[in-house]
C-alpha positions, 0 to 999 in steps of 0.5 A: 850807251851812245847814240849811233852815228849816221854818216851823211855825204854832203853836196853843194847846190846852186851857190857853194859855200866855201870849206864845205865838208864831203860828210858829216855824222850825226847822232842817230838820235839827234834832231834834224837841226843838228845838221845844221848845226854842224854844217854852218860851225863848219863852214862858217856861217850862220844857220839862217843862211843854209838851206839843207835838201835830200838827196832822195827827192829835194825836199827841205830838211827842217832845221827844226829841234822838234823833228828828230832826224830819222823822221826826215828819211835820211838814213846811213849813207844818204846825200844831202846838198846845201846851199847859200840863201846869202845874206839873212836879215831878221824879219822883225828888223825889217818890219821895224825899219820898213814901218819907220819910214811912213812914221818920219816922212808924213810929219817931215812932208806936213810940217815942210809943206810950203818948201815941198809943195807950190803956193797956191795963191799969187800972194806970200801967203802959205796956207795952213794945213786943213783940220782933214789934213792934220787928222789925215796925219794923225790916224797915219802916224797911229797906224804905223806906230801901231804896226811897230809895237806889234812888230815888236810885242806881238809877232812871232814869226815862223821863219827867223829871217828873209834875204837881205835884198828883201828890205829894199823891196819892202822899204820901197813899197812902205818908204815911197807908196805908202810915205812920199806918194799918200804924203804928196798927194794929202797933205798939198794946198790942192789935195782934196784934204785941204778943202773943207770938212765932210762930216758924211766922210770924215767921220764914218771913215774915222769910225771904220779906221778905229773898228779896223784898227782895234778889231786887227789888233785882236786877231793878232792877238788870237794868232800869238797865242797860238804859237808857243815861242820859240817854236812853229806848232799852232793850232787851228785859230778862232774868234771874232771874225775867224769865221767868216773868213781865212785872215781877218785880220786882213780884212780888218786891216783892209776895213781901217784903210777904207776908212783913210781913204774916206778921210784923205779923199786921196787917190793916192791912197786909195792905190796903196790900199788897192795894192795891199789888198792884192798882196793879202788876198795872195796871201790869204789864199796861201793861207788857207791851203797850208791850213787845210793841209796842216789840220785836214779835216779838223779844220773848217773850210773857208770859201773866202780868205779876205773879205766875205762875197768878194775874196 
């Protein structure tokens, strides 16, 4: 026998779309992405690009092939309105084009050094770049060739995609805070980098980049396998440093940049990673409340989400 229909009337919200129908009818059986389904073939869109609320309350309605549709509330008869996101990007594109940027401008700005930057001496004489410099540009380079490989290999985003205006606020803070300001600012004849070598910094800071990096690759590592691909179902993440904090791999990430601060002797790095912190402390606090929500009293309550007596 087939499934019943339920009839849903349709409203626009904010932005309309064009061709938008006054109902659809669903299968009474069918997963609740079979509207979005429906709605995005008829109006001409992408899925991606719809957002789909009920009536009843104005709580989202998941485009979710696991969530059968009668889970959702909606019934016979119930409204829904839809609205516009705008234009989508997938988030995997964005995090590839925003981490190319710090990988083509440091080599650019430290091999044209002497066009970019004044000669610090009256003579012709340009000087090379210092052996903290040329480090400084190698533990980078690593640090965003790393960040892409992940992107690509490792992530798995729980949303498909961001608006499109998103990439400019994300190349903004990767292309000129974290390429053109840390670049200007290390790799100059007056940066500090150019001085001589510190070995009471440099190499504690290249210990703390390479402990930071390796052990933020494990906890991406452990967050992959929880989540099957393809869907949004996780479970409650363990191991090294899940502990001791909600995000270690924030505070990893955190730990790798302590360490380029301690090799660049740069300011300007030091403003980038202060930036980063905030933004991930943000974000680990959010974190920990969709954790405590999800998994209630299975999962362990963490007082800190970033670093252990501080965040």
């Amino acid at each position: 026998m087939a499934d019943q229909l339920v009839t849903l009337s349709v409203l626009s919200k904010g932005k309309p779309f064009e061709n938008v129908p006054s109902e659809i009818a669903v299968p009474k059986g069918a997963p609740a992405s079979e509207i979005y389904q429906q709605l995005a073939a008829r109006i001409g869109t992408s899925v991606h690009q719809v957002r789909i609320t009920k009536g009843s309350d104005g709580t989202v309605v998941p485009n979710d092939k696991e969530v059968p549709i009668l889970q959702t509330g909606l019934l016979d008869g119930s409204k829904i309105y839809v609205k516009d996101l705008g234009a989508q990007l997938d988030w995997r594109t964005v995090y590839v084009v925003e981490y190319f940027g710090p990988l083509l401008i440091h080599p650019l700005m430290f091999q044209f050094r002497h066009y970019i930057f004044s000669n610090p001496t009256p003579s012709s004489y340009f000087p090379p770049p210092s052996f903290v410099q040329s480090l400084s540009l190698l533990l980078l380079t690593l640090h965003f060739l790393k960040r892409e490989v992940e992107t690509v290999y490792v992530h798995r985003f729980s949303n498909v995609t961001m608006p499109f205006s998103n990439i400019f606020k994300n190349c903004g803070h990767y292309w000129l805070l974290a390429g053109v300001f840390i670049a200007y600012f290390t790799y100059s004849p007056a940066a500090p980098a150019a001085g001589g070598l510190n070995p009471l910094l440099t190499i504690p800071g290249v210990i703390l980049f390479l402990y930071g990096e390796l052990a933020n690759l494990y906890t991406h590592l452990v967050l992959r396998s929880l989540r099957k691909p393809g869907t949004k179902e996780r479970q409650i993440p363990r191991g090294f440093g899940f502990g001791w904090v909600t995000c270690p791999n924030y505070m990893f990430e955190s730990i790798a940049w302590l360490g380029l601060i301690m090799v660049t002797k740069s300011w300007a790095t030091a403003v980038f990673t202060a930036v980063g912190f905030a933004q991930m402390a943000a974000w680990g606090k959010k974190k920990e409340r969709a954790y405590r929500k999800e998994f209630g009293d299975k999962y362990k309550k963490k007082r800190f989400v970033l670093m252990p007596g501080l965040v």
